[in-house]
ROSE-4610 file (N, C-alpha, C; in Angstrom, 1 decimal, always signed):
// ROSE-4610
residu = [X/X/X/X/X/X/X/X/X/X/X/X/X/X/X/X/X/X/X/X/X/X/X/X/X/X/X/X/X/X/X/X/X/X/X/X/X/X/X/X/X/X/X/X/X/X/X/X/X/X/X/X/X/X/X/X/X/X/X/X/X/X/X/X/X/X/X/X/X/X/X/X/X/X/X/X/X/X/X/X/X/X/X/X/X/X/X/X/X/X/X/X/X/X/X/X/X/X/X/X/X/X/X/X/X/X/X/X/X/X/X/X/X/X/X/X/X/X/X/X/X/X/X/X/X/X/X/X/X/X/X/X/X/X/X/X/X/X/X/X/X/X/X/X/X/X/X/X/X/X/X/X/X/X/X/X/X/X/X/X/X/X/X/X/X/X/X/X/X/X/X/X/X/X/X/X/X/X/X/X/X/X/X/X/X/X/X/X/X/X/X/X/X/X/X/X/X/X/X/X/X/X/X/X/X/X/X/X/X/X/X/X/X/X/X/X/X/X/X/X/X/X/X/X/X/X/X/X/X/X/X/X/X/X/X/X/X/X/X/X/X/X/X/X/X/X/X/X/X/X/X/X/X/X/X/X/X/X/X/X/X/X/X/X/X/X/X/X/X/X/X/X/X/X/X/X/X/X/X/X/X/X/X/X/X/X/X/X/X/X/X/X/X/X/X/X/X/X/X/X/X/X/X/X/X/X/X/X/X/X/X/X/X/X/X/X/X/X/X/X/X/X/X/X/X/X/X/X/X/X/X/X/X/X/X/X/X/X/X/X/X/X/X/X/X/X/X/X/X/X/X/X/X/X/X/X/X/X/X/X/X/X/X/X/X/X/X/X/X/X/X/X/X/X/X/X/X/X/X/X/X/X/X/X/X/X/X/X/X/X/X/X/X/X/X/X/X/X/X/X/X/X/X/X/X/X/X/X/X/X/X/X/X/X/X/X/X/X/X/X/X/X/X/X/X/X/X/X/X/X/X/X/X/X/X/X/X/X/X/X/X/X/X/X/X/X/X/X/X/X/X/X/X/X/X/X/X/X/X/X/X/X/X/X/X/X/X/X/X/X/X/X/X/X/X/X/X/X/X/X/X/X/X/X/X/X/X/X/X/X/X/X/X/X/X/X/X/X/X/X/X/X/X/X/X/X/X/X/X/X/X/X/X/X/X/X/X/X/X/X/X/X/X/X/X/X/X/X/X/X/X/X/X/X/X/X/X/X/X/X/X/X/X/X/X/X/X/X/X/X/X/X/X/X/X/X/X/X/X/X/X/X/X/X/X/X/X/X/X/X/X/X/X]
num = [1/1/1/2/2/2/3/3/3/4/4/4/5/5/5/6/6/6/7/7/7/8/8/8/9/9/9/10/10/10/11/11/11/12/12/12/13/13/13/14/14/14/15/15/15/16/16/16/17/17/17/18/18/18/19/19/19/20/20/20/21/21/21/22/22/22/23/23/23/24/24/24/25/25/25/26/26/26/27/27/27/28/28/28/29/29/29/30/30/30/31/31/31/32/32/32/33/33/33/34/34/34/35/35/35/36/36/36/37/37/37/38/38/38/39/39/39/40/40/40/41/41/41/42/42/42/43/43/43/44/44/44/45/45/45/46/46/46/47/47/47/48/48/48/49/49/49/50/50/50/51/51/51/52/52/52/53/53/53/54/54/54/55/55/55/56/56/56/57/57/57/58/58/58/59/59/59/60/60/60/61/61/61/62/62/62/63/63/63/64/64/64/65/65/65/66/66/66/67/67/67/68/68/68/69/69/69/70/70/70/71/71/71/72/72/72/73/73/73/74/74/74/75/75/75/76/76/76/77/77/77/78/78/78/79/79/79/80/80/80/81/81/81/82/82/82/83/83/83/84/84/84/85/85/85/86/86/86/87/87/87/88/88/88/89/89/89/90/90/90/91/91/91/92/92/92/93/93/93/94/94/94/95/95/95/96/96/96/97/97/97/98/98/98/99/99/99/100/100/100/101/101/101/102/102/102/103/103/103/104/104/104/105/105/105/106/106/106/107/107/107/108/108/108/109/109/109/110/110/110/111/111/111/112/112/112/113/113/113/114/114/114/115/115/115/116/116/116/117/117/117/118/118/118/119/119/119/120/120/120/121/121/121/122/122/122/123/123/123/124/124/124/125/125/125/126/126/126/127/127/127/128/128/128/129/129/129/130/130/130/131/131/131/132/132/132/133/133/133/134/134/134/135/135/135/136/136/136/137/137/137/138/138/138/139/139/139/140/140/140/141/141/141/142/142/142/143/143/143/144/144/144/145/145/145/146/146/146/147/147/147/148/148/148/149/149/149/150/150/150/151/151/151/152/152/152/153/153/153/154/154/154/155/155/155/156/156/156/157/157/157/158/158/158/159/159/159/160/160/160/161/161/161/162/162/162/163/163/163/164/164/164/165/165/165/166/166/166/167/167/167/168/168/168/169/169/169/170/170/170/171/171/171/172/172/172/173/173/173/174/174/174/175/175/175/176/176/176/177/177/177/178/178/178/179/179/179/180/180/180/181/181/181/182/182/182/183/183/183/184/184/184/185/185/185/186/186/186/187/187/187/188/188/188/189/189/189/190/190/190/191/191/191]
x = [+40.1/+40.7/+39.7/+39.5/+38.6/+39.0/+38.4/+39.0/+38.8/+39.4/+39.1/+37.7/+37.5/+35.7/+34.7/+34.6/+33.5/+33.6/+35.1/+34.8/+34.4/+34.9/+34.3/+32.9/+32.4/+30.8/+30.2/+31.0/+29.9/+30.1/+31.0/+31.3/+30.4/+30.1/+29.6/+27.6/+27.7/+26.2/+25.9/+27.1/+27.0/+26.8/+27.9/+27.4/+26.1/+25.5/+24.0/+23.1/+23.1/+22.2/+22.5/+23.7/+23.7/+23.1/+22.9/+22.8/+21.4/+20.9/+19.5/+18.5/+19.2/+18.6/+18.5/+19.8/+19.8/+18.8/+18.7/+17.6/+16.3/+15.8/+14.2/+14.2/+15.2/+15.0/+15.1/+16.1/+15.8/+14.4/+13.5/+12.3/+11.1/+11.3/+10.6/+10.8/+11.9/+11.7/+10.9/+11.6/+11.1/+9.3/+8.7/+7.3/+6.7/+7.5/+7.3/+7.3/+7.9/+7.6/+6.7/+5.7/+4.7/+4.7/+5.6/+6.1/+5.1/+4.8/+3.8/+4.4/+5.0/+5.9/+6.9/+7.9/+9.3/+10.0/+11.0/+12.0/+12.1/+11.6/+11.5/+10.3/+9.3/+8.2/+7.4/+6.9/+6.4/+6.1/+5.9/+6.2/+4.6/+4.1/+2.2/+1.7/+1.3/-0.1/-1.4/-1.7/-3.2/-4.3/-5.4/-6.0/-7.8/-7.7/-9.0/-8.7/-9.2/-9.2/-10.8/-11.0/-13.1/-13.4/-13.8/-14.1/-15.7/-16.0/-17.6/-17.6/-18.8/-18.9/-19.9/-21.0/-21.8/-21.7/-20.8/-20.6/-19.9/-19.4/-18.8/-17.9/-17.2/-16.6/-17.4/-17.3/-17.8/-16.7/-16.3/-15.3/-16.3/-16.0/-16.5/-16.3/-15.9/-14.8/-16.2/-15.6/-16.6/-15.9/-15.4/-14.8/-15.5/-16.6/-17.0/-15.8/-15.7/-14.9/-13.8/-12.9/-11.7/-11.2/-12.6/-11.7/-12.6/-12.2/-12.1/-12.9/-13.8/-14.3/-14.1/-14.0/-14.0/-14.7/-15.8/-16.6/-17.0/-17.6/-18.4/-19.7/-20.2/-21.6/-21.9/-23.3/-23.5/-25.1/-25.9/-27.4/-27.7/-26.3/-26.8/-26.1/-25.6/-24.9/-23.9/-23.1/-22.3/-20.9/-19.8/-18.7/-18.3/-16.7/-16.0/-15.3/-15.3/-14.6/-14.2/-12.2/-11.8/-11.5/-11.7/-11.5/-10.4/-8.9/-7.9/-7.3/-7.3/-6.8/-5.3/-4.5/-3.2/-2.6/-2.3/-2.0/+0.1/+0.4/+1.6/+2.3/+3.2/+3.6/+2.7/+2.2/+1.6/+1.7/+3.1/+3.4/+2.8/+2.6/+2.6/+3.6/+2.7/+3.8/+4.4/+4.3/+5.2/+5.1/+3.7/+3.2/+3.5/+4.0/+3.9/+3.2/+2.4/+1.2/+0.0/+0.0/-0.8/-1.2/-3.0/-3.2/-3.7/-3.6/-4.1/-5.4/-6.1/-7.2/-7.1/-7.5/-7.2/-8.8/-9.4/-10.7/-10.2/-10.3/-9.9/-11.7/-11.2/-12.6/-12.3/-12.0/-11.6/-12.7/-14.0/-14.8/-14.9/-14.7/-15.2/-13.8/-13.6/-12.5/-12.6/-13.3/-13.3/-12.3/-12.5/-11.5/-10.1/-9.7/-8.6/-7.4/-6.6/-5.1/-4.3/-4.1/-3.2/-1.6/-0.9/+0.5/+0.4/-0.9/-0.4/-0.7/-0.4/-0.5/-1.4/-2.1/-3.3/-2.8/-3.2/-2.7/-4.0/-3.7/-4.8/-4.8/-6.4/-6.6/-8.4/-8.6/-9.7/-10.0/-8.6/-9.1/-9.3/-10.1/-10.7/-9.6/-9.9/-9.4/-8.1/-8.0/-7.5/-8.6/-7.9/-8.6/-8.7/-10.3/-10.3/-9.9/-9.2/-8.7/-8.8/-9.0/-9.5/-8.9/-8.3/-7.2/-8.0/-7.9/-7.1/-6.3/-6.4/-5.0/-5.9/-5.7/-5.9/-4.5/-4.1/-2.9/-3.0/-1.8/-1.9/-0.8/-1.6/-0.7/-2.2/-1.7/-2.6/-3.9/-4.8/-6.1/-5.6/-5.7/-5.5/-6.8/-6.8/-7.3/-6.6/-8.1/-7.1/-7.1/-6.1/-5.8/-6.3/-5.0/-4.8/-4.3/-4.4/-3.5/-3.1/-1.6/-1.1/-0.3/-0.1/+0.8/-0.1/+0.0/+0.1/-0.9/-1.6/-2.3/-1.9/-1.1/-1.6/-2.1/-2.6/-3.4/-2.9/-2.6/-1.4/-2.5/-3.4/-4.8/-6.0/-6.8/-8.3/-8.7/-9.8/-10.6/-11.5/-12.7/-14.3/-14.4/-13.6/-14.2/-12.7/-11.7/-10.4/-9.7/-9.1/-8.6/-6.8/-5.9/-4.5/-3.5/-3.5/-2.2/-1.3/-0.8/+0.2/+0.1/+0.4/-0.4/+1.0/+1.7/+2.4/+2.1/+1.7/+1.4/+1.7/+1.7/+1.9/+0.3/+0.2/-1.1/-1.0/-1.5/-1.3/-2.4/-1.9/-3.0/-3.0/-3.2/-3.4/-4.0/-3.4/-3.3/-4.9/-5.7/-7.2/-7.1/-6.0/-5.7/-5.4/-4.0/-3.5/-3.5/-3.9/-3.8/-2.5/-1.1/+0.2/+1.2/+0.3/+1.0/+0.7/+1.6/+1.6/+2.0/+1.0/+2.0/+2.0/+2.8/+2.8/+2.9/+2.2/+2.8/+2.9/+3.7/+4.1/+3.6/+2.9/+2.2/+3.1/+3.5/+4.2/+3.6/+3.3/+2.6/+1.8/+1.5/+1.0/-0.3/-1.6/-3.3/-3.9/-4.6/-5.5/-6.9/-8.1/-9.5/-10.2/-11.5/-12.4/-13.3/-14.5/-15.9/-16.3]
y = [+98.3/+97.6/+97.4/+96.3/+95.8/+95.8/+96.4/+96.9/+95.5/+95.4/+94.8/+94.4/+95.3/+95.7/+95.4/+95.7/+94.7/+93.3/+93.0/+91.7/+91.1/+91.5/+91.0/+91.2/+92.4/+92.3/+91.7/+90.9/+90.2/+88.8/+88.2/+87.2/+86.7/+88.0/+87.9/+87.7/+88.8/+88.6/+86.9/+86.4/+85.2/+83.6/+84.3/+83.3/+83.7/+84.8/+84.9/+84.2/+84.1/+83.6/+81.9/+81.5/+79.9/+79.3/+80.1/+79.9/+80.0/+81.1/+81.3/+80.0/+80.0/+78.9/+77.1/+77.3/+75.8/+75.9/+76.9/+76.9/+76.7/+77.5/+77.4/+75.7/+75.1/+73.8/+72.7/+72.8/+72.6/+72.2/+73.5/+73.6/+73.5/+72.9/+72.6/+71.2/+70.7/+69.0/+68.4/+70.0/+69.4/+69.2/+70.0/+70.7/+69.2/+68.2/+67.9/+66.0/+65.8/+64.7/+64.5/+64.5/+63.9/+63.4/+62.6/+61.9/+61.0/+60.2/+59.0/+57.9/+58.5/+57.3/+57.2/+56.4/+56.3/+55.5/+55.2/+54.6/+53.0/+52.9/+50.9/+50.4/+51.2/+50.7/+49.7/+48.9/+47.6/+48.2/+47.2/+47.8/+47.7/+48.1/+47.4/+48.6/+48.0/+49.6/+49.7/+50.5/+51.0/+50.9/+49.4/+50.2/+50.1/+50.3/+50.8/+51.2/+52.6/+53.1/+53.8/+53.3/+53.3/+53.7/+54.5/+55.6/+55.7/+54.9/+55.0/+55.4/+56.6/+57.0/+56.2/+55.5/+54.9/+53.4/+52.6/+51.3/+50.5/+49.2/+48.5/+47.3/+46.4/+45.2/+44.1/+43.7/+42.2/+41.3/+40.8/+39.9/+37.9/+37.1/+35.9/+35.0/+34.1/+33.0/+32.1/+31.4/+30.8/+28.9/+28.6/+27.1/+26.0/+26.2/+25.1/+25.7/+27.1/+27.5/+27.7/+27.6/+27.8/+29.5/+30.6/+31.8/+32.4/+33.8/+34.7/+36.0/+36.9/+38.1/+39.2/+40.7/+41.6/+42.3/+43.2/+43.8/+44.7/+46.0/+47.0/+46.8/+47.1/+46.5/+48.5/+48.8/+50.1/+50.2/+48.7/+48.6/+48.8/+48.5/+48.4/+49.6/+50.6/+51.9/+51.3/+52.1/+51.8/+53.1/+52.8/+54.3/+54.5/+54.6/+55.2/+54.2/+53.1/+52.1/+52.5/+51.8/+52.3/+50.9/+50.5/+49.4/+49.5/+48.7/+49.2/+47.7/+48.0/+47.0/+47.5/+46.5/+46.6/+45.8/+46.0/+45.0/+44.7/+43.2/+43.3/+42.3/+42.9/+42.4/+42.2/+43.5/+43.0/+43.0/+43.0/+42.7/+41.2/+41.3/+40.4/+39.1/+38.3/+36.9/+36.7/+37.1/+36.8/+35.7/+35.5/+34.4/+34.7/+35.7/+35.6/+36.7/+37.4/+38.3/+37.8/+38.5/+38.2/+39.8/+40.1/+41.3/+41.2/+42.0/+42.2/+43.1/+42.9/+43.6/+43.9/+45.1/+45.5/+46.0/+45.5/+46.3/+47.2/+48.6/+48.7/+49.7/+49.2/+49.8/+50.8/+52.3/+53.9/+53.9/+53.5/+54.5/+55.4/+56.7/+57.7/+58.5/+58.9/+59.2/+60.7/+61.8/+62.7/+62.6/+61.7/+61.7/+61.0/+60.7/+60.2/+62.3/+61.5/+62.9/+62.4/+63.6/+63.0/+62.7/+62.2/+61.7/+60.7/+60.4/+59.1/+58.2/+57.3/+55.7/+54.9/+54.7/+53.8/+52.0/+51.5/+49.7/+49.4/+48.1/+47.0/+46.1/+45.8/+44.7/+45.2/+44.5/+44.5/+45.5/+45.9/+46.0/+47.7/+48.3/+49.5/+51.1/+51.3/+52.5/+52.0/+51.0/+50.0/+50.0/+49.8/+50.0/+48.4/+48.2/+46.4/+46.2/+45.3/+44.6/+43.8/+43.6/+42.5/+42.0/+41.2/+41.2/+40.0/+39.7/+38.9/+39.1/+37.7/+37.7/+36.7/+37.2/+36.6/+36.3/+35.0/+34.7/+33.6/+32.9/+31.9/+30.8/+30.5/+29.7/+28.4/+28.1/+27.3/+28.1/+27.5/+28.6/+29.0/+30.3/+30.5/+31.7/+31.0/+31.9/+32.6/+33.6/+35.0/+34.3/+34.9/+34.6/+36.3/+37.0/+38.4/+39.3/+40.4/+41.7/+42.4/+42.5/+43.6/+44.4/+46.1/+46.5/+48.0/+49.2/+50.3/+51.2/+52.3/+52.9/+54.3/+55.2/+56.6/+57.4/+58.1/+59.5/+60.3/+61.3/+62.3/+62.9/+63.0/+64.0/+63.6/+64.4/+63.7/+65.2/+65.3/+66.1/+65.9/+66.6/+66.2/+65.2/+65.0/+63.5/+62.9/+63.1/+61.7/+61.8/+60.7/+60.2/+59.5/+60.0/+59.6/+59.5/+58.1/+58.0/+56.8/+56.1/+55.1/+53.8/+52.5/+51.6/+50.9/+50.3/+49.2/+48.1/+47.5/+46.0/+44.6/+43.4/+42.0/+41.3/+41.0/+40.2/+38.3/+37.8/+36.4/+35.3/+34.7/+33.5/+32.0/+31.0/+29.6/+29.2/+28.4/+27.3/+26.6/+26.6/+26.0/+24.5/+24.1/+22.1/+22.0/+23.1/+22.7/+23.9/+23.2/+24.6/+24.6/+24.0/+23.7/+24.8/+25.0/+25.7/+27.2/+27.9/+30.1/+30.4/+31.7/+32.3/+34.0/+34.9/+36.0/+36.9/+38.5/+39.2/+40.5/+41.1/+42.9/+43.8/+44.6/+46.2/+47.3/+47.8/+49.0/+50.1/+51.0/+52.0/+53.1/+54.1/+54.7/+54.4/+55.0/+54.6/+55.6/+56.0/+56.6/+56.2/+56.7/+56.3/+57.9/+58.0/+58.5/+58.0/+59.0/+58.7/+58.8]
z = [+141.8/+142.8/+143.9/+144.4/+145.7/+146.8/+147.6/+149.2/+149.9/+151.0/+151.9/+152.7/+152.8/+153.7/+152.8/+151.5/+150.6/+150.6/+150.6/+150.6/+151.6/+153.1/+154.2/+154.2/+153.9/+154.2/+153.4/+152.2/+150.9/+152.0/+152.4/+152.7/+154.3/+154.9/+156.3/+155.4/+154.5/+153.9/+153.7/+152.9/+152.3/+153.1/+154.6/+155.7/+156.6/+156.2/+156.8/+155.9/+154.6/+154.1/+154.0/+153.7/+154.2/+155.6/+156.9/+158.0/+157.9/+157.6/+157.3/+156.5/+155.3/+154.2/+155.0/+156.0/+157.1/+157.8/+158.5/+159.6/+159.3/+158.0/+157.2/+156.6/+156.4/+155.8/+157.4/+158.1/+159.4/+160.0/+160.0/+160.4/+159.7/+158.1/+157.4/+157.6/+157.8/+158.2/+159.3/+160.5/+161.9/+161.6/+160.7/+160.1/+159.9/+158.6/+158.3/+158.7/+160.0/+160.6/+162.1/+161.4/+162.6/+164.0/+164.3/+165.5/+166.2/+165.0/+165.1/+164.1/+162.8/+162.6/+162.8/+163.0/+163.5/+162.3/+162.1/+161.5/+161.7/+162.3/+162.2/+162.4/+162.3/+161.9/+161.4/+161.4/+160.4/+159.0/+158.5/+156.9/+156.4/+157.0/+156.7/+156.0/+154.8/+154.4/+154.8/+155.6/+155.8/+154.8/+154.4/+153.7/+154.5/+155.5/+156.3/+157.7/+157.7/+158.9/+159.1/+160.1/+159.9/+161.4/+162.0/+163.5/+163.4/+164.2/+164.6/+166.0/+166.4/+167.5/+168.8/+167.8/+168.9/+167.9/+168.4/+168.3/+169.3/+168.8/+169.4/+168.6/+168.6/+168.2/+168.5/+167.3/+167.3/+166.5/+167.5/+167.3/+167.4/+166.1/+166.6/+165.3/+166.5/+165.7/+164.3/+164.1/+162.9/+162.7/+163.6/+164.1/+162.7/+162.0/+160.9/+159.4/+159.7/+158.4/+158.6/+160.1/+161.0/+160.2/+160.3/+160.3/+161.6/+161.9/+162.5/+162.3/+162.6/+161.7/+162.6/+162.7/+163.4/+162.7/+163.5/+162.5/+163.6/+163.0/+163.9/+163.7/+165.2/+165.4/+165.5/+164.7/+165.2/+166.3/+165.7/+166.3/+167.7/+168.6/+169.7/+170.6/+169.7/+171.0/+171.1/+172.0/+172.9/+172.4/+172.7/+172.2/+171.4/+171.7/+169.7/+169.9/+168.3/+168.1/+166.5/+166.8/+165.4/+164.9/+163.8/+163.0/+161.4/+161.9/+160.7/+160.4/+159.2/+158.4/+157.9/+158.3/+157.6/+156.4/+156.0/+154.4/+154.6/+154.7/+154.2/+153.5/+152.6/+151.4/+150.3/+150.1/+149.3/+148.1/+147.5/+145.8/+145.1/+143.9/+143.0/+143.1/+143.5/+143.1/+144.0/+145.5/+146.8/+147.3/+147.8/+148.4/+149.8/+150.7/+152.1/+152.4/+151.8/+152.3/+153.4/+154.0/+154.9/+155.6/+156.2/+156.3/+157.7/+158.4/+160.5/+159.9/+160.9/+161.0/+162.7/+163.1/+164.3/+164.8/+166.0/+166.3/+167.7/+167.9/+169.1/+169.7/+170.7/+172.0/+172.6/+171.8/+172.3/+174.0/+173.9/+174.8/+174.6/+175.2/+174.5/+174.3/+172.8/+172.0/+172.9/+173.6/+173.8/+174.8/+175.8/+176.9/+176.6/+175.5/+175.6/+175.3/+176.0/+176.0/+175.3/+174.4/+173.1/+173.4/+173.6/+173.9/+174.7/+175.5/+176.7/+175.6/+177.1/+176.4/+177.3/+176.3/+176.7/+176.4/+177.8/+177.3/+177.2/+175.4/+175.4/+176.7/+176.9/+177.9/+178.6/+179.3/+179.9/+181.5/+182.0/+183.4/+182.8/+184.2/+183.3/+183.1/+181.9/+182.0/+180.6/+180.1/+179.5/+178.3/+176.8/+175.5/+175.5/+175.2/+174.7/+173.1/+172.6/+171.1/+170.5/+169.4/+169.0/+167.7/+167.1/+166.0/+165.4/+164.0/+163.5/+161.9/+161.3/+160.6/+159.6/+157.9/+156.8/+155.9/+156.1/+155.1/+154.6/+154.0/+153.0/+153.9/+155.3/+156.6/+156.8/+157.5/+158.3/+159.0/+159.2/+159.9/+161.2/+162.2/+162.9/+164.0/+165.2/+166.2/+166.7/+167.2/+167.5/+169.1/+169.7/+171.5/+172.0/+171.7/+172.5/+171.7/+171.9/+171.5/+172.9/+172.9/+174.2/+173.2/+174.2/+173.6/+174.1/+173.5/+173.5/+172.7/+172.9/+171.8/+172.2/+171.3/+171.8/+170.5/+171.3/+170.7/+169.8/+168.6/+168.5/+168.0/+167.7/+166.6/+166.8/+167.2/+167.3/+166.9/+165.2/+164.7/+164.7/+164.2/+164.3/+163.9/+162.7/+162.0/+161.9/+162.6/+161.7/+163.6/+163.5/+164.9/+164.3/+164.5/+164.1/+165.8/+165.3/+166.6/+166.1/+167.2/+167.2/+167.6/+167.1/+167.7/+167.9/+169.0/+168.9/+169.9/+169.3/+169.4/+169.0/+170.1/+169.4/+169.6/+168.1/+168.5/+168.2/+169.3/+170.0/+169.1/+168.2/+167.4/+168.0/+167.9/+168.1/+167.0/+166.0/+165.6/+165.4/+164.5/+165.0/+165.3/+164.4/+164.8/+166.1/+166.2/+167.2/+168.1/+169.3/+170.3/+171.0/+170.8/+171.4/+170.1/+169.1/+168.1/+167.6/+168.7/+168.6/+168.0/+167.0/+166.6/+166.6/+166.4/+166.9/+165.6/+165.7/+164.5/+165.5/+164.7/+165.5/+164.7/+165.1/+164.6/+165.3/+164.4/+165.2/+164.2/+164.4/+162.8/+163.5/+162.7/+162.5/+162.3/+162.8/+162.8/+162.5/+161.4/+161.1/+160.9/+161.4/+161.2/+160.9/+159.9/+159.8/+159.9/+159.9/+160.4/+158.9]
């Protein structure tokens, strides 16, 4: 015959270990999300993320071929510039793929604090940007990139944060005709 008191202490053992086994999975999730991507994210795959220490952007239009190039210049000095390429849609047989290329102008990656938010733009203290955009649209120039960059990891060699951004094109025919794309994502660059 079973007493009373075994069963309660099998039952009290049994709600320790359910509460237990929640809490370790709990904090294996919390482990396990970064807090750089979010849930509505743009749907873009990363396939270049490139962190030079003594460079700069060279952004320059090409008006006889109506494209655009962004490239890192490293000959002439200058800070830490990250250069990422986003890819989207890019399945088989879509036909609306189109990829961002993003140049951004850190300055010196040592001084940035990981959580703030640094805005694209020129006035100082401000990350300079440089975008553009390869698709199967009409030719397009780049105008602007506004929006946001923060920090969440910076190691000897890899730099991971957050970029949300809209970057601003014109039309090479027509300059009366904008068009806009949204980056919201996760940014990773190595050296």
């Amino acid at each position: 015959m079973v007493t009373a008191a075994p069963v309660s202490r099998l039952r009290a053992t049994f709600s320790r270990d359910v509460v237990a086994r929640r809490l370790c999975l709990t904090l294996l999730l919390l482990c396990a999300c970064d807090g750089v991507s979010r849930p509505d994210d743009t749907l873009g795959q990363q396939s270049l993320g490139r962190w030079e220490w003594h460079g700069r952007i060279v952004a320059e239009p090409d008006p006889t071929l109506t494209i655009a190039r962004v490239r890192v210049d490293t000959s002439q000095g200058g800070g830490d510039v990250v250069l990422a390429r986003y890819d989207f849609n890019p399945a088989v047989g879509e036909g609306d793929e189109y990829s961002l290329t993003l140049g951004l102008e850190l300055g010196r990656a040592h001084d940035l604090v990981p959580g703030r938010l640094y805005a694209f733009g020129s006035a100082p203290g401000q990350i300079a940007a440089h975008a553009t955009v390869a698709c199967l649209c009409r030719p397009l120039r780049p105008d602007s990139v506004r929006g946001t960059y923060r920090l969440a990891t910076r190691g000897l060699r890899q730099l991971t944060g957050r970029v949300d951004a809209t970057l601003y094109f014109t039309e090479w025919n027509d300059t009366t005709r904008h068009v806009t794309y949204s980056l919201h994502q996760r940014i990773d660059a190595i050296k």
